[in-house]
C-alpha atoms as an extended CHARMM CRD file, in Angstrom:
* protein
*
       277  EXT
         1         1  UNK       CA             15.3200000000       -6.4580000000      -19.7870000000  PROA      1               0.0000000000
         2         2  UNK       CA             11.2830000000       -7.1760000000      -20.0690000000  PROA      2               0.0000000000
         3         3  UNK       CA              9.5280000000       -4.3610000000      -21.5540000000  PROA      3               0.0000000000
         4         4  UNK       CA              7.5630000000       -2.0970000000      -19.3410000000  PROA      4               0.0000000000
         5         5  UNK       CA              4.1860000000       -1.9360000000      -20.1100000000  PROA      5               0.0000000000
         6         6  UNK       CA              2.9360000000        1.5530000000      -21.3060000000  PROA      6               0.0000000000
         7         7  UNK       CA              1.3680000000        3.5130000000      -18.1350000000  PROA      7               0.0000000000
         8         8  UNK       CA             -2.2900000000        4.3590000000      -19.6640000000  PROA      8               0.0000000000
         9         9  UNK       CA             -5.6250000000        3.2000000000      -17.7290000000  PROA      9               0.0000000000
        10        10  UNK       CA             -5.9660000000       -0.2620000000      -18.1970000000  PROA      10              0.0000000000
        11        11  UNK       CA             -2.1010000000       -0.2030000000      -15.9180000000  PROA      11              0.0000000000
        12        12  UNK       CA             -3.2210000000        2.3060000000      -13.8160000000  PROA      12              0.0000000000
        13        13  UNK       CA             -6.7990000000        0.0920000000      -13.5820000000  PROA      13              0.0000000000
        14        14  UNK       CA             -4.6480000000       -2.6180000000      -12.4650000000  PROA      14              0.0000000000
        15        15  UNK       CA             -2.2240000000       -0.9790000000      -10.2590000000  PROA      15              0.0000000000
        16        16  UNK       CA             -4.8340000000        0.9200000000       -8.0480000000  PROA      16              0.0000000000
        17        17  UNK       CA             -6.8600000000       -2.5380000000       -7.9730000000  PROA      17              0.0000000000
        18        18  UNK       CA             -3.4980000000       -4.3080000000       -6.2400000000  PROA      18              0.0000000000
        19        19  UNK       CA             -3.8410000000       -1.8000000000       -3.9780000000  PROA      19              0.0000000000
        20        20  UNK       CA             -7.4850000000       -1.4060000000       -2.9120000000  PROA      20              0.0000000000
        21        21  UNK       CA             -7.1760000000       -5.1450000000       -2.6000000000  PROA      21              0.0000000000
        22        22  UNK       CA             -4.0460000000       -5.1450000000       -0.2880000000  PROA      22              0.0000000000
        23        23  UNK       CA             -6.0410000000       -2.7040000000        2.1760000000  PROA      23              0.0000000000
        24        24  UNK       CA             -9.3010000000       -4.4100000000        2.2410000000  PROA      24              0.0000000000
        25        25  UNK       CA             -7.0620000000       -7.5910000000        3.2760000000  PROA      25              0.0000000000
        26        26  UNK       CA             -5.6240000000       -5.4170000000        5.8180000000  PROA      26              0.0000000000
        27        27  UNK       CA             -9.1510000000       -3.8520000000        7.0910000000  PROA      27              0.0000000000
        28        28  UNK       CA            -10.6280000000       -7.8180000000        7.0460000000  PROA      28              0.0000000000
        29        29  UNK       CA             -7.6670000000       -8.7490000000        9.4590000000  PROA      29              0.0000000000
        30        30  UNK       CA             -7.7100000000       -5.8370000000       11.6100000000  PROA      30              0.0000000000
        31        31  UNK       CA            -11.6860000000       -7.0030000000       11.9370000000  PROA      31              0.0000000000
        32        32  UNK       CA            -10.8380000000       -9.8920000000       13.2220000000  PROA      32              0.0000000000
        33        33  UNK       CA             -8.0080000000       -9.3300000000       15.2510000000  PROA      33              0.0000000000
        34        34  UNK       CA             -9.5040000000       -5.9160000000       16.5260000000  PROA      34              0.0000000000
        35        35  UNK       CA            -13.2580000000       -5.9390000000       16.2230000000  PROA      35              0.0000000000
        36        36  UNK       CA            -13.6570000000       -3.1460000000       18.5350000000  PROA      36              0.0000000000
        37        37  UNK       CA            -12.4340000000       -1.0580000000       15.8840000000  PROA      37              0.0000000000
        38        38  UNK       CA            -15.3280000000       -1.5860000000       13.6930000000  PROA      38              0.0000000000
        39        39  UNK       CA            -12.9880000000       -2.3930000000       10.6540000000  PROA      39              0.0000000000
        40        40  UNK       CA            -15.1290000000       -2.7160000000        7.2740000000  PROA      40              0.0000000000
        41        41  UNK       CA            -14.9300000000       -1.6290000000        3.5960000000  PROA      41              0.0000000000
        42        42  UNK       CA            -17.8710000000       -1.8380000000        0.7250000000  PROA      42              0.0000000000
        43        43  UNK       CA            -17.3390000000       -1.3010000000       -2.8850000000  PROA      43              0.0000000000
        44        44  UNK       CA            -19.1680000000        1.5590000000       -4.7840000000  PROA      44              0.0000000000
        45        45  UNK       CA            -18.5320000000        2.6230000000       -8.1570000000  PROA      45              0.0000000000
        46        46  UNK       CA            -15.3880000000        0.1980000000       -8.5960000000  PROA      46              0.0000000000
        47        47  UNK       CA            -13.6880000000        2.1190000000       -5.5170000000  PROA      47              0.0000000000
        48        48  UNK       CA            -12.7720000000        0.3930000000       -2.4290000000  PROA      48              0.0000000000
        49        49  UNK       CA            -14.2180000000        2.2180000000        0.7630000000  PROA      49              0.0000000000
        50        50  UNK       CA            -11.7370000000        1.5000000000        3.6090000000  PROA      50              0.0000000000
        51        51  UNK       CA            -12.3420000000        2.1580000000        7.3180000000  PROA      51              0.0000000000
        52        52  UNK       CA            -10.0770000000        0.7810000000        9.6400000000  PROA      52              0.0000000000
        53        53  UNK       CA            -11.0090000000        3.4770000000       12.3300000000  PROA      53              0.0000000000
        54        54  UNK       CA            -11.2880000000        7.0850000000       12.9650000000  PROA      54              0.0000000000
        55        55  UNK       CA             -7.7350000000        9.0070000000       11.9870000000  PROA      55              0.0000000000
        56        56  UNK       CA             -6.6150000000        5.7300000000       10.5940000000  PROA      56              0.0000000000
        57        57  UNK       CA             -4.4210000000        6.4270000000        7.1810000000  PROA      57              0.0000000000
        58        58  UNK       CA             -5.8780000000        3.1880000000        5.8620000000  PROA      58              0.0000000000
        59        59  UNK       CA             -8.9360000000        5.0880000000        5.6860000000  PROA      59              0.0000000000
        60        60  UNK       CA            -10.3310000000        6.4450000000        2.4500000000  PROA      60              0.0000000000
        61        61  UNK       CA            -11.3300000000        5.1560000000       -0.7690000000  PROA      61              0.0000000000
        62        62  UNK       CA             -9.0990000000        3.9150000000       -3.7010000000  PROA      62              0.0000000000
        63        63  UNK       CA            -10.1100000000        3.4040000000       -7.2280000000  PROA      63              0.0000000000
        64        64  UNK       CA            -12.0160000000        6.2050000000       -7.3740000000  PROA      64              0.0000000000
        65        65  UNK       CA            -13.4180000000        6.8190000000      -10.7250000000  PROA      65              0.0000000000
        66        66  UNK       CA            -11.1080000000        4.1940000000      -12.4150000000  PROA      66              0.0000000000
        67        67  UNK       CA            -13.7960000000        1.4280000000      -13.4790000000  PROA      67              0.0000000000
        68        68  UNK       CA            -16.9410000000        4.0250000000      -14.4260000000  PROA      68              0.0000000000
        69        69  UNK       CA            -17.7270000000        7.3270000000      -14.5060000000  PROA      69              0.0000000000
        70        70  UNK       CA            -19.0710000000        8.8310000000      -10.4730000000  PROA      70              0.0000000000
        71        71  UNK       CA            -22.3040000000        9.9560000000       -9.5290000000  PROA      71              0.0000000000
        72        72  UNK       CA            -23.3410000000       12.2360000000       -6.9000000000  PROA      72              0.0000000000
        73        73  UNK       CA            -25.5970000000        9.5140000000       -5.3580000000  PROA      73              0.0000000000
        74        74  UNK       CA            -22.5010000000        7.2080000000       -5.4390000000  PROA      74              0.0000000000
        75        75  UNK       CA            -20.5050000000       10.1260000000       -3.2760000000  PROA      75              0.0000000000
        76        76  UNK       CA            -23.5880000000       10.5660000000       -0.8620000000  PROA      76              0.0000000000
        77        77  UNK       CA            -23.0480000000        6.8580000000       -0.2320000000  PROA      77              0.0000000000
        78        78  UNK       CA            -19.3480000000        6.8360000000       -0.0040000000  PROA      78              0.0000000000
        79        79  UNK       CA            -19.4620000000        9.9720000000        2.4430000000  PROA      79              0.0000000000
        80        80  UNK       CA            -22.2790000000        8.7640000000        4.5440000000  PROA      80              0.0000000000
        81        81  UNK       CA            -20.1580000000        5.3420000000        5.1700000000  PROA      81              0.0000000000
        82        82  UNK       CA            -17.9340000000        7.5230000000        7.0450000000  PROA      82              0.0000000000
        83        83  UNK       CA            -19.4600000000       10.1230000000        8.7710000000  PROA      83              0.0000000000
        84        84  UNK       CA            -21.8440000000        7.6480000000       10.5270000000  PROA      84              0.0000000000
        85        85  UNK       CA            -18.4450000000        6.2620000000       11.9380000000  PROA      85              0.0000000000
        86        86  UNK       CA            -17.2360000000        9.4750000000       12.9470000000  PROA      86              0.0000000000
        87        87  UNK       CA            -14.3890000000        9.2400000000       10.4710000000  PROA      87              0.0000000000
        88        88  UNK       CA            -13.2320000000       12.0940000000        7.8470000000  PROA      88              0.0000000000
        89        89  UNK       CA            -13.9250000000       11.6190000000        4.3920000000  PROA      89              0.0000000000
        90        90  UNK       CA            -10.7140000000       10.9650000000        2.0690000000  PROA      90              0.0000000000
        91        91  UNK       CA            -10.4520000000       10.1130000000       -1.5880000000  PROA      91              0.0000000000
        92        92  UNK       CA             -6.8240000000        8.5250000000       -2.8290000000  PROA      92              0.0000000000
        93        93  UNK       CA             -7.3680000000        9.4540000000       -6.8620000000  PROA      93              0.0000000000
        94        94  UNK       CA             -5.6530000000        8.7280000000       -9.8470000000  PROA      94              0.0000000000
        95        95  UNK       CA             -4.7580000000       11.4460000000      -12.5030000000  PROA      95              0.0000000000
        96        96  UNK       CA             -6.2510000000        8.9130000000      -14.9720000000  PROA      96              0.0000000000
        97        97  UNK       CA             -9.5710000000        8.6240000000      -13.4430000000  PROA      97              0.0000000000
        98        98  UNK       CA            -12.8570000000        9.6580000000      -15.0770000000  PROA      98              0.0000000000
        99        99  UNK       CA            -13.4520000000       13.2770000000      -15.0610000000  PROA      99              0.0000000000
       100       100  UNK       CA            -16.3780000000       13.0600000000      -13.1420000000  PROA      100             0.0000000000
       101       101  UNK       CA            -14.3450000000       12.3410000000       -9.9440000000  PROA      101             0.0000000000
       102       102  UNK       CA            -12.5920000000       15.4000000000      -10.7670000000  PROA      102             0.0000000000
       103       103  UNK       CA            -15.8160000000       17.1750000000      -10.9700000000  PROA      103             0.0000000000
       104       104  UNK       CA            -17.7840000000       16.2390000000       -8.3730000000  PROA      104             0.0000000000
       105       105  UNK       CA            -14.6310000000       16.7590000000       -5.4880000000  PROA      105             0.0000000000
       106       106  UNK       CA            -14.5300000000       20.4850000000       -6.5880000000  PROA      106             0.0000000000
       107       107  UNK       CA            -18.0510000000       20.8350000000       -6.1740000000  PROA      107             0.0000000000
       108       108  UNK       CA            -18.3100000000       19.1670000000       -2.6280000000  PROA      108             0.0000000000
       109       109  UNK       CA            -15.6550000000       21.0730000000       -1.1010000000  PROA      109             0.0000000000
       110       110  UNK       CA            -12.4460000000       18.4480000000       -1.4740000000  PROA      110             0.0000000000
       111       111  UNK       CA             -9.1290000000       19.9200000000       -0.8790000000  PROA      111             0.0000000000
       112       112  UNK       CA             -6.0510000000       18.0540000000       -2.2120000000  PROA      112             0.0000000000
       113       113  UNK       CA             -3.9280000000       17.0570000000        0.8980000000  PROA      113             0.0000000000
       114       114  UNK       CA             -0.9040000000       15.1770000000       -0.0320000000  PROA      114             0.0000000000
       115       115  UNK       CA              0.8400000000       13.5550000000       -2.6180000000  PROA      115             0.0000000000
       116       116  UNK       CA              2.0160000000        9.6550000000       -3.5610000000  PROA      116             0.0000000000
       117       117  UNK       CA              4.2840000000        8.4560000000       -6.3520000000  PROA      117             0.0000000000
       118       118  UNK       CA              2.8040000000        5.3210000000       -8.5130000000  PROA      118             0.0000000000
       119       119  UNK       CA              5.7580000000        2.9190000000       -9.1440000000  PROA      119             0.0000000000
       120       120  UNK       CA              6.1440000000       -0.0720000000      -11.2100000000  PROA      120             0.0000000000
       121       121  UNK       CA              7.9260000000       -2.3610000000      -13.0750000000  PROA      121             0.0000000000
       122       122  UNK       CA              8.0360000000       -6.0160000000      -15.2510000000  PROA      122             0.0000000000
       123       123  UNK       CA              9.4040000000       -8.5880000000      -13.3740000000  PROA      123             0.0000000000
       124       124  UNK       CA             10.4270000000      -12.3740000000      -14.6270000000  PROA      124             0.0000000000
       125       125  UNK       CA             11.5270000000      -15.1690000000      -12.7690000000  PROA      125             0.0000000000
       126       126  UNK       CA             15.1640000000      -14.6150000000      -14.0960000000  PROA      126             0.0000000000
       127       127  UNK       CA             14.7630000000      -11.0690000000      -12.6320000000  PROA      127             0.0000000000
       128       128  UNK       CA             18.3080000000      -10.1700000000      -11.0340000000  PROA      128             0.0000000000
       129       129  UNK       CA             18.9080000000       -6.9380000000       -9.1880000000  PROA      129             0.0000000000
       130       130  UNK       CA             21.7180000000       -4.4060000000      -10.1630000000  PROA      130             0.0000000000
       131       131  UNK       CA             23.0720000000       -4.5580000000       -6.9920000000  PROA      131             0.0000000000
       132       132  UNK       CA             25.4710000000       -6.6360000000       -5.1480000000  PROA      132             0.0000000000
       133       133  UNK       CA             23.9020000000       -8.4960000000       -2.4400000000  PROA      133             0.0000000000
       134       134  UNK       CA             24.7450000000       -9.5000000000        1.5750000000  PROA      134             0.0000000000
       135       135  UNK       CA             24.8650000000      -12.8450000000        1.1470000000  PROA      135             0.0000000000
       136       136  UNK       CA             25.0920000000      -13.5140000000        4.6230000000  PROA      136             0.0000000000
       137       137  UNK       CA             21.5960000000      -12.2450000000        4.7790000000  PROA      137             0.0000000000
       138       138  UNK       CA             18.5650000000      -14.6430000000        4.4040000000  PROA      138             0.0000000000
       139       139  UNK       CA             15.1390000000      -13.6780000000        3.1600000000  PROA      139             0.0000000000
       140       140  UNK       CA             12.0520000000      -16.3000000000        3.9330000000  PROA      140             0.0000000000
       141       141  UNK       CA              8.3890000000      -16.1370000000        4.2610000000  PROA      141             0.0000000000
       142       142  UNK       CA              7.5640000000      -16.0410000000        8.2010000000  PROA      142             0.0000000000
       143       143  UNK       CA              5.4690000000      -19.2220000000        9.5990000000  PROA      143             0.0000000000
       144       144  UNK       CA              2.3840000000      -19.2990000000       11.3370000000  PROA      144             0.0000000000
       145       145  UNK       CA              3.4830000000      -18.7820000000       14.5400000000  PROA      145             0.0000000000
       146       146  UNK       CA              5.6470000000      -16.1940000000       14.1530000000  PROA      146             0.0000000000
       147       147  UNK       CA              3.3720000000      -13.0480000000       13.8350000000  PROA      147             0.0000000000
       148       148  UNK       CA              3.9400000000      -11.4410000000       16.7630000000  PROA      148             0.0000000000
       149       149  UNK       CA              7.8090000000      -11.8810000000       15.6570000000  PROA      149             0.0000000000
       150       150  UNK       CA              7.2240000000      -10.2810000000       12.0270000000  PROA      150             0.0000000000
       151       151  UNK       CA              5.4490000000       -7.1360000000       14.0390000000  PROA      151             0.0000000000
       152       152  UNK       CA              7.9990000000       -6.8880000000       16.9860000000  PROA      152             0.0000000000
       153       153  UNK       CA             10.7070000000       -6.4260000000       14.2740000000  PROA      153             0.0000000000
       154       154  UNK       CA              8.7380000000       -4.0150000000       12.0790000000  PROA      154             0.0000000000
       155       155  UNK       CA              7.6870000000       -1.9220000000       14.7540000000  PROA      155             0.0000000000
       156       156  UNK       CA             11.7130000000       -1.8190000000       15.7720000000  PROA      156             0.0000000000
       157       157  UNK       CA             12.3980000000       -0.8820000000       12.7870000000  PROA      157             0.0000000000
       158       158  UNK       CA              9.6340000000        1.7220000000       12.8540000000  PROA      158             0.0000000000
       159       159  UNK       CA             10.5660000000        3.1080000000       16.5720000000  PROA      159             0.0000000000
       160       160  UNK       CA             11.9380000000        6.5060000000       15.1490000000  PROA      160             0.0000000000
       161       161  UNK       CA              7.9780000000        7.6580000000       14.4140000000  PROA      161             0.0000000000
       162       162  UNK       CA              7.0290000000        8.0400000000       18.2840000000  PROA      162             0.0000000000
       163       163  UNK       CA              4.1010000000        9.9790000000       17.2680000000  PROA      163             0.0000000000
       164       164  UNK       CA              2.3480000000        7.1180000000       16.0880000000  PROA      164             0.0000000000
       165       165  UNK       CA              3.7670000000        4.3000000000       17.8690000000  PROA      165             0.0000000000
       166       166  UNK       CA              0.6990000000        3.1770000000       19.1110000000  PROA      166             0.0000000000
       167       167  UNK       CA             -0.7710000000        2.3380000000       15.5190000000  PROA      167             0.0000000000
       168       168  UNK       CA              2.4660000000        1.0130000000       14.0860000000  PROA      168             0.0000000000
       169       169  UNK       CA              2.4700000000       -1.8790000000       16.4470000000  PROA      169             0.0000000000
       170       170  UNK       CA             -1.2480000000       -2.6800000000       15.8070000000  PROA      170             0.0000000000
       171       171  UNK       CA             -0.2900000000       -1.9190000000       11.9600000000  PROA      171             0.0000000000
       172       172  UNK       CA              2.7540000000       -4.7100000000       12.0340000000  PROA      172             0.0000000000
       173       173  UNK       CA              0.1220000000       -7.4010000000       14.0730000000  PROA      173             0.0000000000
       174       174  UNK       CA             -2.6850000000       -6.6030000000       11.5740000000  PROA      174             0.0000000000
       175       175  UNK       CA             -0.1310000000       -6.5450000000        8.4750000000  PROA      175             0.0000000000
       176       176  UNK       CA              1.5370000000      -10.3480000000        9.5260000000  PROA      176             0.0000000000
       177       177  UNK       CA             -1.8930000000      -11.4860000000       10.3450000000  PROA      177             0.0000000000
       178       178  UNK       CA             -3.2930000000      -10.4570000000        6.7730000000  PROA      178             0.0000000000
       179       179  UNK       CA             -3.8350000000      -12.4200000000        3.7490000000  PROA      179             0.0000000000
       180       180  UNK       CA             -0.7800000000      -10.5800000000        2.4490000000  PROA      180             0.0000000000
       181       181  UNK       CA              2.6080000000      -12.1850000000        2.2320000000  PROA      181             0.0000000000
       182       182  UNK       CA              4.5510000000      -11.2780000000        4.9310000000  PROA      182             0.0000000000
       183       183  UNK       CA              8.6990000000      -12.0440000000        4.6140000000  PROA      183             0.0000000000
       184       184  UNK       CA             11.4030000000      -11.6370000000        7.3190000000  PROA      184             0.0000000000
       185       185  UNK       CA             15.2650000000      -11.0030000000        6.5280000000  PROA      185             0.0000000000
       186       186  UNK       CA             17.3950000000      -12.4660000000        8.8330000000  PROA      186             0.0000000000
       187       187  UNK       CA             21.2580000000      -12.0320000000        9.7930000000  PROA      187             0.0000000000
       188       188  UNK       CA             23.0590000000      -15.0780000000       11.0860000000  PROA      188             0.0000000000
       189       189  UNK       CA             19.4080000000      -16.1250000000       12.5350000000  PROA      189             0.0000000000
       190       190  UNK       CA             18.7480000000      -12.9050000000       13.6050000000  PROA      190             0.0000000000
       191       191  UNK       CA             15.5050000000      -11.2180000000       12.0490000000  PROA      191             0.0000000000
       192       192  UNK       CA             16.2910000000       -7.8450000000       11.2010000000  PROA      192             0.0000000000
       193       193  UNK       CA             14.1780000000       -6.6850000000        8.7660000000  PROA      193             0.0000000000
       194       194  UNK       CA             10.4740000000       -7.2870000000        7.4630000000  PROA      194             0.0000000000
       195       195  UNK       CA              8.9560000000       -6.7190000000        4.3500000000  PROA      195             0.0000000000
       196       196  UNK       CA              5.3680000000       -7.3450000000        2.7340000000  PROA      196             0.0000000000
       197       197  UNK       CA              4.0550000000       -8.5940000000       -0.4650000000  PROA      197             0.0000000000
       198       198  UNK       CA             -0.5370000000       -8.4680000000       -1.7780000000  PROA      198             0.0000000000
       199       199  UNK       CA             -0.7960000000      -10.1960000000       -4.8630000000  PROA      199             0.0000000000
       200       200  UNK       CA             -3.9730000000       -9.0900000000       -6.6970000000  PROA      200             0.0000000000
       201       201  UNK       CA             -4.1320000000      -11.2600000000      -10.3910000000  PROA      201             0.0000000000
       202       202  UNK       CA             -0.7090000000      -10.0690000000      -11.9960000000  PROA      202             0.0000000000
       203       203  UNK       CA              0.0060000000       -7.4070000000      -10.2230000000  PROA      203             0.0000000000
       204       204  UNK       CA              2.4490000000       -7.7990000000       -6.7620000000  PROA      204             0.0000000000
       205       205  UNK       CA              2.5250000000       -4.8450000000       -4.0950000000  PROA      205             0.0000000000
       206       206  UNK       CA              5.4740000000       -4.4160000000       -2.6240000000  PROA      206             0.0000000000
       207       207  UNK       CA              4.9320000000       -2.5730000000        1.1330000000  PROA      207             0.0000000000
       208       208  UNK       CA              5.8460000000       -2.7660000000        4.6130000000  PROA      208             0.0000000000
       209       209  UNK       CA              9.1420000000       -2.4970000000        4.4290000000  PROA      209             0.0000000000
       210       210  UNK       CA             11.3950000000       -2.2180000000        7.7410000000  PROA      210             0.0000000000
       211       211  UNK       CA             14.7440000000       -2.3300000000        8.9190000000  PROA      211             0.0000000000
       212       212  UNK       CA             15.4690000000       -2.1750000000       12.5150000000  PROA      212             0.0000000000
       213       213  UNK       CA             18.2900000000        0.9300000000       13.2090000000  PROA      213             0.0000000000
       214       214  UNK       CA             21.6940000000       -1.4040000000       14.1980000000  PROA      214             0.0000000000
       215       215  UNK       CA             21.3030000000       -3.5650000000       10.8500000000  PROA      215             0.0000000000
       216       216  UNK       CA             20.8540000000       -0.5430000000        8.0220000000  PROA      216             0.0000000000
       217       217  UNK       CA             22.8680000000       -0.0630000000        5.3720000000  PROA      217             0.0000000000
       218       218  UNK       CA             23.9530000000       -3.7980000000        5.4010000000  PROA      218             0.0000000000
       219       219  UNK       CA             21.7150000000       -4.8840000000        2.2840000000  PROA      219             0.0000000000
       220       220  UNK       CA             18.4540000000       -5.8900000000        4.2360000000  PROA      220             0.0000000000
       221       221  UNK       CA             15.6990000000       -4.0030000000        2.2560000000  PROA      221             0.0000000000
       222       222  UNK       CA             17.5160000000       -5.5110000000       -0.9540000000  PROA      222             0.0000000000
       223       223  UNK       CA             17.5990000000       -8.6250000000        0.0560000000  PROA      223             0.0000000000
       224       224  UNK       CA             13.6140000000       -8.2980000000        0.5560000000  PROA      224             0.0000000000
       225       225  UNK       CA             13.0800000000       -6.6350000000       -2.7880000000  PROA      225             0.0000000000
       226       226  UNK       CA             14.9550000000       -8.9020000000       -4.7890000000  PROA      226             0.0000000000
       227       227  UNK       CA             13.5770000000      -12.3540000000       -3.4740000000  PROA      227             0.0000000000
       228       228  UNK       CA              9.9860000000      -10.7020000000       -2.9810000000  PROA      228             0.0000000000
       229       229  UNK       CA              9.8330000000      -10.2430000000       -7.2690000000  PROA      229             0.0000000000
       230       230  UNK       CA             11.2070000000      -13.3480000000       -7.8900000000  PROA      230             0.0000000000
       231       231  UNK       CA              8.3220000000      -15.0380000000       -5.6430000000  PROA      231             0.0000000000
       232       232  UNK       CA              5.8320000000      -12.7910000000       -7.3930000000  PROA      232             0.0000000000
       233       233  UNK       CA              6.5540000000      -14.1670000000      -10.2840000000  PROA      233             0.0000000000
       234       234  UNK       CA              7.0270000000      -17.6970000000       -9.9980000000  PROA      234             0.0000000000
       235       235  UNK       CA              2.8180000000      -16.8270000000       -8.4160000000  PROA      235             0.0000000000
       236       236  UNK       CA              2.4230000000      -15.4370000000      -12.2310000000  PROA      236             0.0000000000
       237       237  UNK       CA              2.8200000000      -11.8330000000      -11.6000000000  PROA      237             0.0000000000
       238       238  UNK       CA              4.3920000000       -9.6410000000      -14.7120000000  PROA      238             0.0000000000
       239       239  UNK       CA              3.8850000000       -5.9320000000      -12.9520000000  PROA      239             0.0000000000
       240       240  UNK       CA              5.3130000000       -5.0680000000       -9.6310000000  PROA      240             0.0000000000
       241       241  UNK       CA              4.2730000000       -1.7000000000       -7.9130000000  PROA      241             0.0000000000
       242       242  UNK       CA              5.0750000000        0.6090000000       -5.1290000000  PROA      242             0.0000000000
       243       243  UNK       CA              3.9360000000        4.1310000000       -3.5530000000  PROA      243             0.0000000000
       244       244  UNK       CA              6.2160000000        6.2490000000       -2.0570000000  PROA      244             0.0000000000
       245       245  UNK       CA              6.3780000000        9.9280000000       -1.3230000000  PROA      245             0.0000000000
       246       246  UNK       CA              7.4700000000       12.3420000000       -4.3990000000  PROA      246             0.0000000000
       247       247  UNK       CA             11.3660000000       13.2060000000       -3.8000000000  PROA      247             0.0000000000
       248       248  UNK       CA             12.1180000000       10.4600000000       -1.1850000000  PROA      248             0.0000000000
       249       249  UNK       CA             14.7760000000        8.1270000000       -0.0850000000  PROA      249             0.0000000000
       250       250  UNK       CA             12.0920000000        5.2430000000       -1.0270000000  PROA      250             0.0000000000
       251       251  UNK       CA             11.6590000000        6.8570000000       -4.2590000000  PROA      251             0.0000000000
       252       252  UNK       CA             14.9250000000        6.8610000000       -5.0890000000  PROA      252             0.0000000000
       253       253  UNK       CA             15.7030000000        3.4330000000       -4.1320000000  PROA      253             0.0000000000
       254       254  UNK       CA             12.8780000000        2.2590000000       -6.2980000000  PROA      254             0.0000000000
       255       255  UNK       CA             14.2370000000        3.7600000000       -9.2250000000  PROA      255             0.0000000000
       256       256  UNK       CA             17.6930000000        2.6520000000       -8.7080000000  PROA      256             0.0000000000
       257       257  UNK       CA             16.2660000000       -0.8110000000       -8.8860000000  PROA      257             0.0000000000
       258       258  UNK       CA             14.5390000000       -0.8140000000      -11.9260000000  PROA      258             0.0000000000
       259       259  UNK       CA             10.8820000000        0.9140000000      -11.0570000000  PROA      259             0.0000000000
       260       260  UNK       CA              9.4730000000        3.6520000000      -12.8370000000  PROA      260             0.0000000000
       261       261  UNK       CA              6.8840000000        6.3140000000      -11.9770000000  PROA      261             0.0000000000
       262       262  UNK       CA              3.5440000000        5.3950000000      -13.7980000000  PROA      262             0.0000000000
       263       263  UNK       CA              1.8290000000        8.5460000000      -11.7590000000  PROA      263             0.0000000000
       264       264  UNK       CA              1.1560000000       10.8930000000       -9.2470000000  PROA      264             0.0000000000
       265       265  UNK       CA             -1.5500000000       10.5930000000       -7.0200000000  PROA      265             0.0000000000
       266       266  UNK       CA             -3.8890000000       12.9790000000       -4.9760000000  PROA      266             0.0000000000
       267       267  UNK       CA             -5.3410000000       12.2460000000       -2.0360000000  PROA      267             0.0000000000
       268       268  UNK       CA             -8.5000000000       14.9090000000       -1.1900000000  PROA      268             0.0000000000
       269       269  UNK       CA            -10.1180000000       15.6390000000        2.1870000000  PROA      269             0.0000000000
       270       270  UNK       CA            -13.2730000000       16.9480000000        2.3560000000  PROA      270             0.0000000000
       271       271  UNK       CA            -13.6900000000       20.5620000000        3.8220000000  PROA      271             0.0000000000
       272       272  UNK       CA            -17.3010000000       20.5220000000        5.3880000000  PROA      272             0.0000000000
       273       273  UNK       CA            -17.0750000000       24.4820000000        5.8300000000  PROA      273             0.0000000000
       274       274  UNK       CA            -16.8240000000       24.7230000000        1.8460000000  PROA      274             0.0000000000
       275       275  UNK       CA            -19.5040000000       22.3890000000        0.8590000000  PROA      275             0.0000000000
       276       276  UNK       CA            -22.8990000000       22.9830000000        2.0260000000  PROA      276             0.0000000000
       277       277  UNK       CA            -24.6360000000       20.1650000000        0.0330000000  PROA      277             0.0000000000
């Protein structure tokens, strides 16, 4: 088994990078395919500002703190980015981050509003799964002209979450059209799953996974996992990484497949009643 690396700041540097990355390739192809939206992102501090619309979860910052210590001018900037496009003002932060961050949220009136689990792991080009696989299931990177394919099949897999239908189409189009990796699983020539992979320098990201209801429980999603590491790394990646929610299913998948927790996250949202700045 490769060592995991220990999870202190230079990991956690290069784990929130992956990720800031990943969105800002999603917000540049939701640009172009939507460019009513107004999609953008600028860098300030080392963090990643992300808009990708009003109410969007894409938007808000990551990196926060991570790469230098944050100054109140750098939050005016970050805040104003999103106000003048009517959007709240949300902060995904790192437990490791400079305790400036930490600081300054307190005194402008941030309230922590959820909660997101860190994963990782080493991965090899040997890497093997603990798991016995479907064979009768085929994972391959989709081709050009199968993007509206990749979504259709994400979005079926997705079709439970009604309340938000609406953006997880858009989110499968944007996601396919992307500079991120986007794989399909496929029973006898039938696609029935999707998954995702960013590569940022070493690091993979591991997201967008999807399994439509009539094919789960047949070995889809490990099908994706396990051929999406083994790509990684024959692209030079050492560190994969995924977020899930504390306590669920997705969690506890990860961990039966080798990841480990590196940390806990916090995302903040601004409370304009608290903060008169």
């Amino acid at each position: 088994m490769d060592q995991y690396p220990f999870a202190d700041i230079d990991l956690a540097r290069r784990l929130e990078r992956t990720e800031a990355r990943g969105n800002a390739n999603f917000v540049e192809a939701r640009a172009e395919a939507f460019p009513d939206v107004g999609a953008t992102w600028i860098e300030v501090a080392g963090a990643y500002a992300l808009f990708d619309g009003a109410g969007s979860p894409v938007t808000q910052t990551f990196g926060l703190g991570m790469f230098q210590p944050v100054e109140e001018t750098d939050l005016d900037q970050i805040e104003e980015f999103y106000r003048s496009r009517g959007a709240e003002v949300f902060h995904e932060v790192c437990p490791l981050a400079d305790q400036s961050v930490f600081t300054l949220i307190g005194e402008r009136g941030y309230k922590p509003v959820e909660f997101s689990n860190v994963l990782y792991q080493p991965i090899s080009m040997d890497l093997r799964l603990q798991a016995t696989r479907n064979e009768n299931i085929k994972v391959r990177l989709i081709e050009k002209d199968e993007v509206e394919l990749w979504a259709d099949t994400a979005f079926e897999g997705w079709s439970e979450f009604t309340e938000i239908a609406d953006f997880l189409r858009d989110l499968g189009r944007v996601t396919a059209r992307s500079k991120s990796l986007a794989f399909i699983a496929e029973l006898e020539g039938k696609p029935i799953a999707t998954g995702a992979l960013t590569i940022a320098g070493d690091v993979a990201l591991l997201a967008g996974a999807s399994t439509v209801p009539t094919a789960r429980r047949q070995g889809a999603q490990l099908a994706l996992l396990e051929e999406r590491l083994r790509y990684a790394a024959t692209r030079g990646c050492t560190v994969a990484m995924m977020v899930t929610l504390p306590g669920s299913g997705s969690q506890r998948n990860a961990e039966r497949h080798g990841f480990r927790i590196a940390y806990t996250r916090t995302k903040w949202k601004q409370d304009l009643q608290d903060f008169t700045g």
